[in-house]
py3Dmol code that shows the C-alpha trace and the ligand (Angstrom):
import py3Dmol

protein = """\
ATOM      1  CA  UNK A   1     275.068-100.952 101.096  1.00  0.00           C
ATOM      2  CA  UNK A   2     278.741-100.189 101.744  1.00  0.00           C
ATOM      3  CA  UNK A   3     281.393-101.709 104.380  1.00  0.00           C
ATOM      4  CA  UNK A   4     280.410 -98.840 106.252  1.00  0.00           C
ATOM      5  CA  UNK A   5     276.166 -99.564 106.330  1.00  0.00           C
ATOM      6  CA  UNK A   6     275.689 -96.683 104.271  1.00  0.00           C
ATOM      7  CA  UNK A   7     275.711 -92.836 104.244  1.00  0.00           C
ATOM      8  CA  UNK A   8     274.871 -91.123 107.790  1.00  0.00           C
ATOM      9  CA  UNK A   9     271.873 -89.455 106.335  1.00  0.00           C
ATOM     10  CA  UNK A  10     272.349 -85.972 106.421  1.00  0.00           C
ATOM     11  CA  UNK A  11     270.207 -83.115 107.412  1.00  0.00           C
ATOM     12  CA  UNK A  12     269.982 -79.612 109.084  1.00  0.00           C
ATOM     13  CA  UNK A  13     268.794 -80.116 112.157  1.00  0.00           C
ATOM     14  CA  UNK A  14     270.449 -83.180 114.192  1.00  0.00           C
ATOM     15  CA  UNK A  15     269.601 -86.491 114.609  1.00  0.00           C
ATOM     16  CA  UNK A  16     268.087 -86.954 118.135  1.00  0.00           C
ATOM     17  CA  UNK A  17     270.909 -88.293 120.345  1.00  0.00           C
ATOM     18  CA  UNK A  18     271.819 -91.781 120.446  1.00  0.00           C
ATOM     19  CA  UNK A  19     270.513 -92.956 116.920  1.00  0.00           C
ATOM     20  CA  UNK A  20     272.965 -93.516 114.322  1.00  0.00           C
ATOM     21  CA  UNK A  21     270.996 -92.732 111.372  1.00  0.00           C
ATOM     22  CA  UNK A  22     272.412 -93.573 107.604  1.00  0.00           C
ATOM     23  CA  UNK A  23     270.933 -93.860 104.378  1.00  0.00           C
ATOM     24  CA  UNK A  24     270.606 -95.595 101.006  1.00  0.00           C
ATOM     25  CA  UNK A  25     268.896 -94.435  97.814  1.00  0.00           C
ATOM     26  CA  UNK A  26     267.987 -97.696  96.784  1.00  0.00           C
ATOM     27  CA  UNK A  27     268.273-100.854  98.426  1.00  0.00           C
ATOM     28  CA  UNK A  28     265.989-104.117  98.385  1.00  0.00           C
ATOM     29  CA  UNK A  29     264.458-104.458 101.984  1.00  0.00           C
ATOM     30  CA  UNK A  30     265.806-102.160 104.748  1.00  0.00           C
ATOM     31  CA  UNK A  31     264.930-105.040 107.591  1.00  0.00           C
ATOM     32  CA  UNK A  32     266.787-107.793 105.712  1.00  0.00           C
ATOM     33  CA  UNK A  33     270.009-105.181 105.557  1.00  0.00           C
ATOM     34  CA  UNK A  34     270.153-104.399 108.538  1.00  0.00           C
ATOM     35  CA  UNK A  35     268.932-108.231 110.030  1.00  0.00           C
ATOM     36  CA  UNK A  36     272.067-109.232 107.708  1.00  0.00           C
ATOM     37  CA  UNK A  37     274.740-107.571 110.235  1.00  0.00           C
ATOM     38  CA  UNK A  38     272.561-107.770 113.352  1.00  0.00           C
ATOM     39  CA  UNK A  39     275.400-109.528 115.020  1.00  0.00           C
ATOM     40  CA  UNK A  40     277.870-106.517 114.541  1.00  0.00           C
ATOM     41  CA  UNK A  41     275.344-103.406 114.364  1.00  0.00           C
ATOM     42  CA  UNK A  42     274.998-101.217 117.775  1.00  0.00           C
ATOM     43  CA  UNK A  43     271.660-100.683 119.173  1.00  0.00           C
ATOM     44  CA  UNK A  44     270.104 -97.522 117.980  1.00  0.00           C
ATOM     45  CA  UNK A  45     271.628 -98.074 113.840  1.00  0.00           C
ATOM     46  CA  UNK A  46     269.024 -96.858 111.705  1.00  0.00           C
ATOM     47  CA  UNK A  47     268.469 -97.592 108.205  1.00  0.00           C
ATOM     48  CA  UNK A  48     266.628 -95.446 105.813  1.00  0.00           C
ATOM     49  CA  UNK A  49     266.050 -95.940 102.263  1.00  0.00           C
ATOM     50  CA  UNK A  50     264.972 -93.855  99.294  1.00  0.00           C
ATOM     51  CA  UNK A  51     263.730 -96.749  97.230  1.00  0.00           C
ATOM     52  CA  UNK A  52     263.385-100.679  98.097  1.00  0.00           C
ATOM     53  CA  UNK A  53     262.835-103.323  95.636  1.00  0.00           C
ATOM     54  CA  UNK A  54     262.001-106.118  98.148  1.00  0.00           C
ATOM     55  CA  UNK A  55     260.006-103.650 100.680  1.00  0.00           C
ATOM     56  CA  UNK A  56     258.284-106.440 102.894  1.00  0.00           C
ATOM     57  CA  UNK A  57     254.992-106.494 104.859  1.00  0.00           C
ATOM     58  CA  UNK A  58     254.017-109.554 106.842  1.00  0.00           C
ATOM     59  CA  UNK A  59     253.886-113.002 106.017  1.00  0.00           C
ATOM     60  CA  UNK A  60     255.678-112.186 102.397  1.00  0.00           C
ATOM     61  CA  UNK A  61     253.609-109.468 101.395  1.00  0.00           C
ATOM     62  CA  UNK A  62     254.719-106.612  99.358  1.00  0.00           C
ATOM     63  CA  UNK A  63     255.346-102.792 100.600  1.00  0.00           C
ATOM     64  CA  UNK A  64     254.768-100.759  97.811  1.00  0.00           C
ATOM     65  CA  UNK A  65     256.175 -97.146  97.588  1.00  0.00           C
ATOM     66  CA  UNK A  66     257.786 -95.315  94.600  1.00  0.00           C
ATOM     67  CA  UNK A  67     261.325 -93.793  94.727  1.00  0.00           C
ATOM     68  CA  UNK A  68     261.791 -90.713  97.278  1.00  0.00           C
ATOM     69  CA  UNK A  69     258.499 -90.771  98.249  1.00  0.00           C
ATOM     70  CA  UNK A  70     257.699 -91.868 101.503  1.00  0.00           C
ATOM     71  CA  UNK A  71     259.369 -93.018 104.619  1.00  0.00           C
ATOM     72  CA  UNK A  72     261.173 -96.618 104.304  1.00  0.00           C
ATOM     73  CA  UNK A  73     263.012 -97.168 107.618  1.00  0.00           C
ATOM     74  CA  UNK A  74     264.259 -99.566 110.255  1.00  0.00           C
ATOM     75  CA  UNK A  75     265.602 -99.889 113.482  1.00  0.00           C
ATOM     76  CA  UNK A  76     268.163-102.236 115.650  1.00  0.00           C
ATOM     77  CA  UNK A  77     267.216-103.008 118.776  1.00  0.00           C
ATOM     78  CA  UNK A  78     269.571-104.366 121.364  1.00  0.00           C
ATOM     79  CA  UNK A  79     268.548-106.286 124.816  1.00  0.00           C
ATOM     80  CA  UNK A  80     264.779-106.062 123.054  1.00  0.00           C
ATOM     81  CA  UNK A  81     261.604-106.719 125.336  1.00  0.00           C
ATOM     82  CA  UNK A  82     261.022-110.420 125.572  1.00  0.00           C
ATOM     83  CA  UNK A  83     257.807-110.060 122.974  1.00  0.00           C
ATOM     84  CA  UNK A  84     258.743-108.145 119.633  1.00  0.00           C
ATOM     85  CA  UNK A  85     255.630-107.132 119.721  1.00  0.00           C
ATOM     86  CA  UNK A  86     256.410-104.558 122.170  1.00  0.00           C
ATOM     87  CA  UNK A  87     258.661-102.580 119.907  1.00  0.00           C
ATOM     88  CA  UNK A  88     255.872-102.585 117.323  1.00  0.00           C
ATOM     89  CA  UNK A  89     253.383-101.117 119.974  1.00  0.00           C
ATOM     90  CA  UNK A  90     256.152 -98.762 120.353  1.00  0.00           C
ATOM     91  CA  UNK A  91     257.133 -97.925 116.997  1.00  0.00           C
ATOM     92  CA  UNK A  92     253.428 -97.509 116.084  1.00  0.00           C
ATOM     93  CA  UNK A  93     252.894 -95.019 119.055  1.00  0.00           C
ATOM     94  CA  UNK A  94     256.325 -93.027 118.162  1.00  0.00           C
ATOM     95  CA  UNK A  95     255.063 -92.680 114.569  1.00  0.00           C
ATOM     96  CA  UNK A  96     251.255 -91.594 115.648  1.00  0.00           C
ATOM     97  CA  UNK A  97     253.284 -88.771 117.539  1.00  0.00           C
ATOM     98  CA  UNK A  98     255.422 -88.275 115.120  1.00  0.00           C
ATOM     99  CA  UNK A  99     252.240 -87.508 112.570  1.00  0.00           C
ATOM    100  CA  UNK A 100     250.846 -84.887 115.195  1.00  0.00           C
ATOM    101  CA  UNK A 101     253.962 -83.155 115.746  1.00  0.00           C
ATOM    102  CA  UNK A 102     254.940 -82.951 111.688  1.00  0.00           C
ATOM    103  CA  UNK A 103     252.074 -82.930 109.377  1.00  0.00           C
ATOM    104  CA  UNK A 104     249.077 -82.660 112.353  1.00  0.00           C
ATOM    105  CA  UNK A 105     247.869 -85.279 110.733  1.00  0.00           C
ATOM    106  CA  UNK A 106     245.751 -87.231 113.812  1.00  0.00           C
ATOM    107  CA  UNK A 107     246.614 -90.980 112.975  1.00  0.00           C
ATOM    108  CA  UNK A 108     245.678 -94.096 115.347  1.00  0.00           C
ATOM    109  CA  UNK A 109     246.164 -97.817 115.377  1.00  0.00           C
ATOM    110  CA  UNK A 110     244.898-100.669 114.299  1.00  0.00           C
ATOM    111  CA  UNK A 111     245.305-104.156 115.440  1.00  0.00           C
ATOM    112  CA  UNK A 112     248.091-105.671 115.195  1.00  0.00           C
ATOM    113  CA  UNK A 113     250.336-103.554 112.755  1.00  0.00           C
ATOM    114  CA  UNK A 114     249.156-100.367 111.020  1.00  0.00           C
ATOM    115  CA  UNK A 115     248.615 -96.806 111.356  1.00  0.00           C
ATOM    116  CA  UNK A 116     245.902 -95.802 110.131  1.00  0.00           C
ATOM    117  CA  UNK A 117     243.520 -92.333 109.172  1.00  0.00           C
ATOM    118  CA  UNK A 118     240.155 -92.796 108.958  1.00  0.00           C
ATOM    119  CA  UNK A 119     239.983 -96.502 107.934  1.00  0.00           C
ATOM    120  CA  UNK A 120     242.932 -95.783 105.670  1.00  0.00           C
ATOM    121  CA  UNK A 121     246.375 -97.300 106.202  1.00  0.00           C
ATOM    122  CA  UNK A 122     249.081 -94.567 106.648  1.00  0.00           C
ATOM    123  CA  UNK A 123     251.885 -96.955 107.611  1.00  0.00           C
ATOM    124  CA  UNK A 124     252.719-100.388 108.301  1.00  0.00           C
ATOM    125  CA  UNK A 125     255.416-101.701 111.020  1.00  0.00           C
ATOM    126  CA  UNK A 126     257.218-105.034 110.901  1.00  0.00           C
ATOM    127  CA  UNK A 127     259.398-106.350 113.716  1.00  0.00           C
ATOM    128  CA  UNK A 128     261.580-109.306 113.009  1.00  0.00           C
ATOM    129  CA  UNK A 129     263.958-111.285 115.599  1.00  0.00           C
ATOM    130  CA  UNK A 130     267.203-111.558 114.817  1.00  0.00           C
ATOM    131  CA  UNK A 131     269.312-113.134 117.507  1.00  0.00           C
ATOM    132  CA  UNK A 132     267.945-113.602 121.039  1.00  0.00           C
ATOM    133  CA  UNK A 133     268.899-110.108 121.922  1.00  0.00           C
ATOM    134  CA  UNK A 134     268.366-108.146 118.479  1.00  0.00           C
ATOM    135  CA  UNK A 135     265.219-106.972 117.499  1.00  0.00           C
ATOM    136  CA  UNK A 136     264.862-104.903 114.051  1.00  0.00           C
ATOM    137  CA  UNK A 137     261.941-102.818 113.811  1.00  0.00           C
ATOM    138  CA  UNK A 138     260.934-101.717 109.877  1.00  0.00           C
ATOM    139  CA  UNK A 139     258.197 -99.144 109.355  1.00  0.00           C
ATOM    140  CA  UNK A 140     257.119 -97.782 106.337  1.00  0.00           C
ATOM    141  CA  UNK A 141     254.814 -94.563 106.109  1.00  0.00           C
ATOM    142  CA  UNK A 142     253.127 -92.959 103.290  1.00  0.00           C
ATOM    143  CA  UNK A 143     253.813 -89.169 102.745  1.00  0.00           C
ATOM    144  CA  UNK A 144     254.005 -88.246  99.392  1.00  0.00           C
ATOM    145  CA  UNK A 145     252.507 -91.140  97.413  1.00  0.00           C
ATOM    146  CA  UNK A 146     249.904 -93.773  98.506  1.00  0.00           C
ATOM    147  CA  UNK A 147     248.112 -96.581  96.844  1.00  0.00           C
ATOM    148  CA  UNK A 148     244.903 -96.524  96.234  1.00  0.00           C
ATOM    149  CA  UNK A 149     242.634 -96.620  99.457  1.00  0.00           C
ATOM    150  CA  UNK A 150     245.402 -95.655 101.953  1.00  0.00           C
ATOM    151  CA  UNK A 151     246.401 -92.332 103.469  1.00  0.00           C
ATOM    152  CA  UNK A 152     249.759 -90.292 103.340  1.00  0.00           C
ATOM    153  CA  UNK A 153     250.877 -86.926 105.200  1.00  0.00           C
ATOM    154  CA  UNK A 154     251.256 -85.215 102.176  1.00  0.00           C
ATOM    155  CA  UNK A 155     253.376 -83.682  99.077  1.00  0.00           C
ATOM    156  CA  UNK A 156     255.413 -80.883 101.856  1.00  0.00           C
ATOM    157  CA  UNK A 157     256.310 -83.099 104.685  1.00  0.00           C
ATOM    158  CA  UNK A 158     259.871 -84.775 104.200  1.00  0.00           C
ATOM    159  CA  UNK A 159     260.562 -88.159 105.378  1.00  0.00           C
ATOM    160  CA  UNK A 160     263.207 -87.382 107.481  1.00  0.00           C
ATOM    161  CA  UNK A 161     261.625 -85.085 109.305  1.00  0.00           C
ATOM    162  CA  UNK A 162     259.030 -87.759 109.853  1.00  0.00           C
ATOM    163  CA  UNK A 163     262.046 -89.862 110.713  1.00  0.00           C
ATOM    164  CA  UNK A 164     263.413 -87.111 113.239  1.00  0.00           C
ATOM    165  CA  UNK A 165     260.437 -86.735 115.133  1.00  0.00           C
ATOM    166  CA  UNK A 166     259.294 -91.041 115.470  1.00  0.00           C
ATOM    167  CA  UNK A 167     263.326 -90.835 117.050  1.00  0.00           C
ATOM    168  CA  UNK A 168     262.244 -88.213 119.457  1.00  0.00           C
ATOM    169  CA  UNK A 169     259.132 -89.645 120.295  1.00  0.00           C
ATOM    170  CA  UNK A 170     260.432 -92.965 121.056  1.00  0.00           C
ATOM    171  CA  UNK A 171     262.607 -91.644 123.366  1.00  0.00           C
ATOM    172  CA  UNK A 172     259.752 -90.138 125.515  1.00  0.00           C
ATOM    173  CA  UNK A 173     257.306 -93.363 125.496  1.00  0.00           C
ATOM    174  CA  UNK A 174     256.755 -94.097 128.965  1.00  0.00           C
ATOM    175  CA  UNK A 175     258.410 -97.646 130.440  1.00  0.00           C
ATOM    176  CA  UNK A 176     254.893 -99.249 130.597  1.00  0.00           C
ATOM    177  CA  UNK A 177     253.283 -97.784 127.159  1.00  0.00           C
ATOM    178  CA  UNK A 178     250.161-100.051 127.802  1.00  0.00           C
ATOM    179  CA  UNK A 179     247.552 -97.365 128.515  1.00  0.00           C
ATOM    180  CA  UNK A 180     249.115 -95.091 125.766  1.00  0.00           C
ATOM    181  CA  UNK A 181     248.265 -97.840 123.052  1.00  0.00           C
ATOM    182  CA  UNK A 182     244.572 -98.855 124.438  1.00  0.00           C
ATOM    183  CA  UNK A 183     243.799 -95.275 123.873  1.00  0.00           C
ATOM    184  CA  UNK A 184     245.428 -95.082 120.617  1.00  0.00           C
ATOM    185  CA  UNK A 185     243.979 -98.634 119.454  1.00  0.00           C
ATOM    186  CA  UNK A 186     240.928 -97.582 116.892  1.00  0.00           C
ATOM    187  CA  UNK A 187     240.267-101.589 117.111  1.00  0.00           C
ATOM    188  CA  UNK A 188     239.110-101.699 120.542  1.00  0.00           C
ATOM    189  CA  UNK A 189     235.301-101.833 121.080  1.00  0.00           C
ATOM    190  CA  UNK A 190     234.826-102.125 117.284  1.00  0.00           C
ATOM    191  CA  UNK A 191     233.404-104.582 115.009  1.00  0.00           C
ATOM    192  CA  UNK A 192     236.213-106.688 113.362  1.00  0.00           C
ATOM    193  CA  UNK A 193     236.918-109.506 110.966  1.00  0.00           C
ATOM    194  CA  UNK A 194     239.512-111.337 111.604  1.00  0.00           C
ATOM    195  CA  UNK A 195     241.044-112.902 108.557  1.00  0.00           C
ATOM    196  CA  UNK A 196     243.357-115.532 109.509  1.00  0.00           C
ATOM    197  CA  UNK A 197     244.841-118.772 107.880  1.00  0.00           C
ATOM    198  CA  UNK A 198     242.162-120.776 109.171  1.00  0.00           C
ATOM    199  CA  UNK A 199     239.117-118.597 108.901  1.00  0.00           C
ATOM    200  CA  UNK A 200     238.004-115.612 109.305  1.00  0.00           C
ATOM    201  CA  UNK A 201     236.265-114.572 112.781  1.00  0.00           C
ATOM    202  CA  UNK A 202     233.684-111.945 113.203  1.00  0.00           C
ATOM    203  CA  UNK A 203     232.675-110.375 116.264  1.00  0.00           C
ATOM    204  CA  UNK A 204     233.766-107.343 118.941  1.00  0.00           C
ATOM    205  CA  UNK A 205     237.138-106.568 119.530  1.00  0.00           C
ATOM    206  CA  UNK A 206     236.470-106.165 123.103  1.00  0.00           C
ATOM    207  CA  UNK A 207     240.283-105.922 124.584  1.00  0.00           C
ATOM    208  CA  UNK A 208     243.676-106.491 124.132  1.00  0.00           C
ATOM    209  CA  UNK A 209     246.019-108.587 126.685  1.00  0.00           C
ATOM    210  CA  UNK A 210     249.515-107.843 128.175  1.00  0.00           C
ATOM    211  CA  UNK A 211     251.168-109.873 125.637  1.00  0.00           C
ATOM    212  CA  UNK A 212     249.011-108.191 122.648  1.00  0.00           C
ATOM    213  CA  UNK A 213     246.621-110.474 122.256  1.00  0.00           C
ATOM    214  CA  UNK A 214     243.431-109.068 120.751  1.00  0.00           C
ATOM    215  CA  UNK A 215     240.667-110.439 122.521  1.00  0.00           C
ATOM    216  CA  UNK A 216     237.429-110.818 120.418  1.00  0.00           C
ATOM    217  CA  UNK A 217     233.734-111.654 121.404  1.00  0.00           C
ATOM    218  CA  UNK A 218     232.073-113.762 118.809  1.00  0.00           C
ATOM    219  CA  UNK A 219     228.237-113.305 117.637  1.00  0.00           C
ATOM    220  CA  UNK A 220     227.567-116.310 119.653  1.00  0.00           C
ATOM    221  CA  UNK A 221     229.342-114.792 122.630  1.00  0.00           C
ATOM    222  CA  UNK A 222     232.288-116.870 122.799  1.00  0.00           C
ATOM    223  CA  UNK A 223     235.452-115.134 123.650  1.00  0.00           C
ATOM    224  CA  UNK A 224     238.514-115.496 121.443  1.00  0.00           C
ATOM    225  CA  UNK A 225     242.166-114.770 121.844  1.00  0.00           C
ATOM    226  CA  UNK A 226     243.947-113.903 118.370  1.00  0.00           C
ATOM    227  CA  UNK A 227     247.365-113.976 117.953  1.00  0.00           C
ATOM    228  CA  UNK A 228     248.110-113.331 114.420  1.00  0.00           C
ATOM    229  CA  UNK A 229     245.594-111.933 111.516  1.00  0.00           C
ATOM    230  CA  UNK A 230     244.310-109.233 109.681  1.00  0.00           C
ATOM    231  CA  UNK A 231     241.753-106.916 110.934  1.00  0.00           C
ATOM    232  CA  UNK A 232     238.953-105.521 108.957  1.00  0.00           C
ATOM    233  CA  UNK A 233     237.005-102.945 111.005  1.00  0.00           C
ATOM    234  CA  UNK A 234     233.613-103.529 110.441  1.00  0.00           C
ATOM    235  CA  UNK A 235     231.078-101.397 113.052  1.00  0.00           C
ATOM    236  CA  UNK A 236     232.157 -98.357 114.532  1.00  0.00           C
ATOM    237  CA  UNK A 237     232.703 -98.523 118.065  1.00  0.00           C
ATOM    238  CA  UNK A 238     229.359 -98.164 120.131  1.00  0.00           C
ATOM    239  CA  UNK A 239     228.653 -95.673 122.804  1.00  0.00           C
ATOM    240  CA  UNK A 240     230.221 -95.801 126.653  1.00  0.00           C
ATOM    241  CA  UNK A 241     232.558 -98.694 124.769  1.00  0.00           C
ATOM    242  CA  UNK A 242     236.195 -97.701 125.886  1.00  0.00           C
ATOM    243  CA  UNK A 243     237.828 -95.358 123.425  1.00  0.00           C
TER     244      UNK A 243
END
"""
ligand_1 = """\
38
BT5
C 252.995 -104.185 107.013
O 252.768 -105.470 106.603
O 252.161 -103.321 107.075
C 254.455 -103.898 107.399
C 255.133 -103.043 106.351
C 256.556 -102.732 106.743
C 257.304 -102.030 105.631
C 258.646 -101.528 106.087
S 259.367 -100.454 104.919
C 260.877 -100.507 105.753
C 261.066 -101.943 106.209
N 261.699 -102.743 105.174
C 260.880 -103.716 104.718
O 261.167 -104.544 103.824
N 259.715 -103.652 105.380
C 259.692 -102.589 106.357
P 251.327 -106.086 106.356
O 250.462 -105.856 107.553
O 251.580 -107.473 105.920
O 250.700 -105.241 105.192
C 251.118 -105.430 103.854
C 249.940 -105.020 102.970
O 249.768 -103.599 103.020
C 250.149 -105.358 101.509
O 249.745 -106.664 101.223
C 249.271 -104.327 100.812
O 247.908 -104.756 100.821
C 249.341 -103.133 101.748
N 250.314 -102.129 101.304
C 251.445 -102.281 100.575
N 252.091 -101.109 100.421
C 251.325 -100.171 101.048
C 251.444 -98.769 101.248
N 252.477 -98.051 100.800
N 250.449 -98.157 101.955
C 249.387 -98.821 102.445
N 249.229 -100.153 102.293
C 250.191 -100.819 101.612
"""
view = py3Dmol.view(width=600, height=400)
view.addModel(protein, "pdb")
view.setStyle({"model": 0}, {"cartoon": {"style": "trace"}})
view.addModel(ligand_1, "xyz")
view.setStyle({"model": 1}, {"stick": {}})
view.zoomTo()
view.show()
């Protein structure tokens, strides 16, 4: 990455307004480039690369993706919503519009970070805190390569259209985007395991709270409130459950 971010990513049809969008062919971790010069960066820089060697997930984990494949992104948020998780609810909405509206490819969500087809992970969103007021959003969605077990749009989609239309659809999410991602949320009235660092938890995922909280009733009919984990959907969601 230049002085200068990198290249303002080119393309036929404009940018929607308001995003400065550049990009790098290869990089090591779009988040940690752009988290670098969060103090300086306006809101609304956006950072897309063609190839990372240190893509992350959460928690350390690896994003895997081959060079010009799929979409490797972030985003800089300024004067962020007080929970990051927000912007992730809000990323992951923008991009299951942004699936619709390129590839009509009907994607939802599952709890807390991924978009998903089927039971098959299309995309994966990471939002990272960088100063009190700067947020940066990272997403990375499959399109022309996945790993084994996960989904992608396909060989004639191109990122940046992908890219163009999560932009746009941001844009239009409503201020309160709370009944938007219940009905997106495949994880609500499912069966789940929660894997978390000290055990995994089994049960229904039976809500989610304001602060995005998934709220899970045990098999002995306890009710639990997870913050952080990994969801396995187990059963499929029974009938008269909300969708
Ligand atoms: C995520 O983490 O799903 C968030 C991924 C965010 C990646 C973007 S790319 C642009 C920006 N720059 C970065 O460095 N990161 C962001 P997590 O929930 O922890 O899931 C990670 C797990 O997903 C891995 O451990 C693998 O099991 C799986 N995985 C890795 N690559 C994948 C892929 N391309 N498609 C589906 N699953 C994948």
């Amino acid at each position: 990455m230049g002085s200068a971010l990198a290249n303002a990513w080119e393309r036929a049809t404009p940018w929607p307004a308001g995003w400065d969008v550049r990009f790098v062919a290869e990089t090591g971790s779009t988040n940690d480039d752009l988290g670098a010069r969060a103090a300086e960066l306006p809101d609304g820089t956006v950072l897309a690369a063609g190839h990372q060697t240190a893509g992350r997930g959460r928690l350390g984990r690896r994003w895997e993706a081959p060079p010009g494949a799929n979409l490797l992104a972030s985003i800089l948020l300024r004067r962020p919503p007080s929970d990051p998780g927000e912007l992730v609810r809000r990323v992951s909405l923008a991009a299951v519009d942004a699936c619709r509206a390129v590839a009509g490819v009907e994607a939802r969500l599952k709890w807390p970070n991924d978009v998903i087809v089927g039971d098959r992970k299309l995309a994966g969103v990471l939002a990272e805190r960088h100063a009190s007021d700067v947020v940066v959003v990272g997403i990375g969605l499959n399109v022309g390569w996945a790993p084994d077990g996960a989904a992608r749009l396909g060989d004639d989609v191109d990122p940046a259209d992908v890219l163009a239309a999560l932009l746009a659809a941001f844009d239009e999410l409503p201020a309160d985007v709370g009944p938007a991602y219940r009905a997106a949320l495949d994880t609500l009235g499912r069966g789940v395991r929660v894997e978390r660092a000290d055990g995994d938890l089994v049960g229904t995922a039976t809500d989610i709270e304001p602060d995005g909280r998934l709220v899970v009733v045990d098999g002995e009919g306890s009710t639990r409130h997870v913050s952080v984990g990994d969801v396995v959907h187990l059963w499929p969601r029974s009938r008269g459950e909300p969708p």
